[in-house]
FIKOLZA-1660 file (N, C-alpha, C; in steps of 0.1 Angstrom, whole numbers, plus 5000, padded with zeros to 4 digits):
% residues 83
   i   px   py   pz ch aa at
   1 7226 3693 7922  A  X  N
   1 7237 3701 7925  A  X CA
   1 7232 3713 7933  A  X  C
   2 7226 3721 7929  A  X  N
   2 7216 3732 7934  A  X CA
   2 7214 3728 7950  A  X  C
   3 7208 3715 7955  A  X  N
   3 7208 3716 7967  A  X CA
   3 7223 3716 7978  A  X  C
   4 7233 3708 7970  A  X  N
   4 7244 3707 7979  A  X CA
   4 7252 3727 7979  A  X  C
   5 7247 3732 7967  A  X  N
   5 7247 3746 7970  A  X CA
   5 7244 3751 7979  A  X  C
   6 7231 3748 7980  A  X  N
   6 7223 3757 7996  A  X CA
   6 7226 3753 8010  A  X  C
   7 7229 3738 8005  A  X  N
   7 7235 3733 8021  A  X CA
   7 7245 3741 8027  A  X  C
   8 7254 3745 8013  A  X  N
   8 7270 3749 8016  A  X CA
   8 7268 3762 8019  A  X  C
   9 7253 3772 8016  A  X  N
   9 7252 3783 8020  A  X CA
   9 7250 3784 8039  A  X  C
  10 7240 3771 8044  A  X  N
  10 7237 3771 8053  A  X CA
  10 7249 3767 8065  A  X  C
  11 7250 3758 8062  A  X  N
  11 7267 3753 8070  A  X CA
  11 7276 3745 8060  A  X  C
  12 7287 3752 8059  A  X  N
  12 7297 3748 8052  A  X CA
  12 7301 3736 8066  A  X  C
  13 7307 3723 8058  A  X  N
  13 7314 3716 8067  A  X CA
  13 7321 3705 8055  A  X  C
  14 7328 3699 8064  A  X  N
  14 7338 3689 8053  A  X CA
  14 7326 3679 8043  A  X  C
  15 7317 3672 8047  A  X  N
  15 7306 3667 8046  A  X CA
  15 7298 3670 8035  A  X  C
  16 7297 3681 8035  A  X  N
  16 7285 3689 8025  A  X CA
  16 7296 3689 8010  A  X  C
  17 7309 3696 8017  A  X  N
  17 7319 3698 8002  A  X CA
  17 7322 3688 7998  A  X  C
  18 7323 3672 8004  A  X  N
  18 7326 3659 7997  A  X CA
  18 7313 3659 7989  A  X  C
  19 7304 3660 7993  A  X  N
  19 7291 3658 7983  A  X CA
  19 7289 3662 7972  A  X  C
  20 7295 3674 7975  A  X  N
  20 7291 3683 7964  A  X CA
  20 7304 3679 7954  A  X  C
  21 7314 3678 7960  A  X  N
  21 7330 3671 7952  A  X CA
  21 7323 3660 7943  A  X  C
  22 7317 3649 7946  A  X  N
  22 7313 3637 7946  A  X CA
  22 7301 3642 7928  A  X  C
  23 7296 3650 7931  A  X  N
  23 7284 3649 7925  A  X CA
  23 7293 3657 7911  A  X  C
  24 7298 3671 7916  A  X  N
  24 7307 3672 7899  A  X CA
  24 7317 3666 7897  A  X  C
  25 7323 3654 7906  A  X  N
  25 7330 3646 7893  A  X CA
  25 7323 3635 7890  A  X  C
  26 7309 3635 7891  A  X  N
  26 7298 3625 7884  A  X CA
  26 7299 3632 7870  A  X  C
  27 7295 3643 7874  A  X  N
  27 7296 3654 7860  A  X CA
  27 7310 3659 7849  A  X  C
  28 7317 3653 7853  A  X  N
  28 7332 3652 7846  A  X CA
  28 7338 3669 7851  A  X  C
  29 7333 3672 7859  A  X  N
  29 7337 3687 7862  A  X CA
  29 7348 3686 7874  A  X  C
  30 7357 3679 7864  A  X  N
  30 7373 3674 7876  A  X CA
  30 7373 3681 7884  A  X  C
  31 7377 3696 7880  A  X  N
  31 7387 3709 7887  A  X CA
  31 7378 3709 7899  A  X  C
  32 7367 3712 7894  A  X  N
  32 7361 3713 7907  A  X CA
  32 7356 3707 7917  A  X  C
  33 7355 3692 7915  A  X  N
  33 7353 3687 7923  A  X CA
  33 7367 3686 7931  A  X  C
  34 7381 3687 7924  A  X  N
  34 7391 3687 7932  A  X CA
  34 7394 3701 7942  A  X  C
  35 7386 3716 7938  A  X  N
  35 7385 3722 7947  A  X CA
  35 7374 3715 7961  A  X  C
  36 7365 3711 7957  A  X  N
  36 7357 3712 7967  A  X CA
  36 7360 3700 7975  A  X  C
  37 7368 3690 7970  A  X  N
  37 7379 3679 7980  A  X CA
  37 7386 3687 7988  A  X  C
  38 7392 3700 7983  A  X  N
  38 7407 3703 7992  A  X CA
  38 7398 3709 8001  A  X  C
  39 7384 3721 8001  A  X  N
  39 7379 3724 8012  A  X CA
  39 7375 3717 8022  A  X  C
  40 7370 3702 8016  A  X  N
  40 7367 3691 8027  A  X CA
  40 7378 3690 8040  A  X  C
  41 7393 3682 8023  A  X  N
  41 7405 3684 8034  A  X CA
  41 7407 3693 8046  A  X  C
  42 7407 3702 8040  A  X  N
  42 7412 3715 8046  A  X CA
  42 7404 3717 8063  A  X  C
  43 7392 3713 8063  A  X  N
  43 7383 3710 8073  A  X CA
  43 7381 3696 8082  A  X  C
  44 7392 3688 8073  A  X  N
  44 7386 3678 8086  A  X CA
  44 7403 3669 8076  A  X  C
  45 7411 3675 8079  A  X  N
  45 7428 3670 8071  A  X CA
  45 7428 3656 8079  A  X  C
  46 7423 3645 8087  A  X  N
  46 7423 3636 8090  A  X CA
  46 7413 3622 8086  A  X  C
  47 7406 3632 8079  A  X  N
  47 7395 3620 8070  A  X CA
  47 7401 3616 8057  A  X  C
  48 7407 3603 8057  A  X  N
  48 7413 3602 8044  A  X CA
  48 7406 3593 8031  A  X  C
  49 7391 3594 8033  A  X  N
  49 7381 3598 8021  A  X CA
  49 7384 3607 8014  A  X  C
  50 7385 3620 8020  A  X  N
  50 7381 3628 8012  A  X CA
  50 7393 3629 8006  A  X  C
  51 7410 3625 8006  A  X  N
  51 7421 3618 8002  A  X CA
  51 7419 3611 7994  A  X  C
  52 7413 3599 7992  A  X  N
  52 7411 3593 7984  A  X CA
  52 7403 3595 7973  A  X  C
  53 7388 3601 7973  A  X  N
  53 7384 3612 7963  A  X CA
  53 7390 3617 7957  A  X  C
  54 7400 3630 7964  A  X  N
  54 7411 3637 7954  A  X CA
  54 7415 3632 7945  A  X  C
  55 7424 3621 7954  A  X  N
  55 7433 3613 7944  A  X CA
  55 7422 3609 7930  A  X  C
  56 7414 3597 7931  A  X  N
  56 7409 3596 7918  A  X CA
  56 7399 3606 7910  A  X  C
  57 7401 3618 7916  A  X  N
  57 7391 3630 7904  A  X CA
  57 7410 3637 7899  A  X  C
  58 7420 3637 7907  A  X  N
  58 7437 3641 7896  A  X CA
  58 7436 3628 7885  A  X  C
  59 7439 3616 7892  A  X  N
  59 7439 3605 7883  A  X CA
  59 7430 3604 7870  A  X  C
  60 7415 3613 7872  A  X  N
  60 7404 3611 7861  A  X CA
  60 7407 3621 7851  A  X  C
  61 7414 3633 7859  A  X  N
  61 7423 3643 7849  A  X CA
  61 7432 3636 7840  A  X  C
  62 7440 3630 7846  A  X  N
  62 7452 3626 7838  A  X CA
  62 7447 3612 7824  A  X  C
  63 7440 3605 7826  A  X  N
  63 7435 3594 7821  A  X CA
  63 7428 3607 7812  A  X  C
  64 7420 3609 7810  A  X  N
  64 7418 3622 7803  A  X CA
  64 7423 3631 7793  A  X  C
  65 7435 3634 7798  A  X  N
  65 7442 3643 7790  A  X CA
  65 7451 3629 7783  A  X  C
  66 7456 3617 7788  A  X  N
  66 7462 3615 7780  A  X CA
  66 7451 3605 7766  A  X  C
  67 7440 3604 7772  A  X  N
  67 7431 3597 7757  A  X CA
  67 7429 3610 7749  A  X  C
  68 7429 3627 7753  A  X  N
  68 7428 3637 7740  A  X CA
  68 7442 3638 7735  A  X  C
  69 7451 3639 7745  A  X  N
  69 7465 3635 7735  A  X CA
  69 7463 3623 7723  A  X  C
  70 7460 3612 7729  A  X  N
  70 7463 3600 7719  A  X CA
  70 7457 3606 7707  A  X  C
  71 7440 3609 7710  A  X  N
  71 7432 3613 7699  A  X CA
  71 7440 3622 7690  A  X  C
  72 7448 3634 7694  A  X  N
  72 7451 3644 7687  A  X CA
  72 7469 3636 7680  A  X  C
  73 7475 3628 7683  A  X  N
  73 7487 3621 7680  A  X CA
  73 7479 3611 7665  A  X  C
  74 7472 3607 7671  A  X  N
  74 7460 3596 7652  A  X CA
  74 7456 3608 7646  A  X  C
  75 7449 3618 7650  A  X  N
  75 7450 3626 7639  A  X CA
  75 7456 3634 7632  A  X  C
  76 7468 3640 7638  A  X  N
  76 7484 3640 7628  A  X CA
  76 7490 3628 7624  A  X  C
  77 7483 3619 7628  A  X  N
  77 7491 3606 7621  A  X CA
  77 7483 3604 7608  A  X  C
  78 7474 3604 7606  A  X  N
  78 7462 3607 7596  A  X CA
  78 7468 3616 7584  A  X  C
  79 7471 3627 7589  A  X  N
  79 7472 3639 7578  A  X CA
  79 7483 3635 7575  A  X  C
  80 7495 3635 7578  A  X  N
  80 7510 3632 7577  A  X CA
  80 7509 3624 7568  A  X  C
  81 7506 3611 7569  A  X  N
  81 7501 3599 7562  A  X CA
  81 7494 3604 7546  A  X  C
  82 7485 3612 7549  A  X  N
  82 7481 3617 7541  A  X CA
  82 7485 3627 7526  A  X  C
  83 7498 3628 7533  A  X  N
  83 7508 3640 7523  A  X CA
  83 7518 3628 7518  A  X  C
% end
């Protein structure tokens, strides 16, 4: 991670920030990999990689949030049950 840092200190370009996108949503670090997609975008709005990236680090959000919903829906189903 630390090196796609320094690259981005040296020359920011669409390239460096897919990388670096790429590497924290290796690390489940959604949000930010989806910032560092939109500055790709934002630099080269016709490469639709970095479009597609986006898309599946929102999609890895959402798949996400809805398995801690399920989790938290069984475990008031647990207690409920329970009384």
């Amino acid at each position: 991670m630390n090196s796609y840092e320094e690259s981005l200190k040296i020359k920011k370009d669409s390239e460096s920030y897919n990388n670096k996108a790429i590497v924290l949503f290796k690390m489940d670090r959604f949000q930010e990999a989806i910032d560092c997609f939109d500055q790709a975008i934002a630099m080269n709005p016709d490469d639709t990689v970095y479009q597609k990236n986006k898309k599946f680090s929102v999609e890895e959000i959402d798949i996400k949030h809805k398995k801690y919903i399920f989790l938290i829906l069984e475990k008031y189903k647990i207690i409920i049950q329970a009384y």
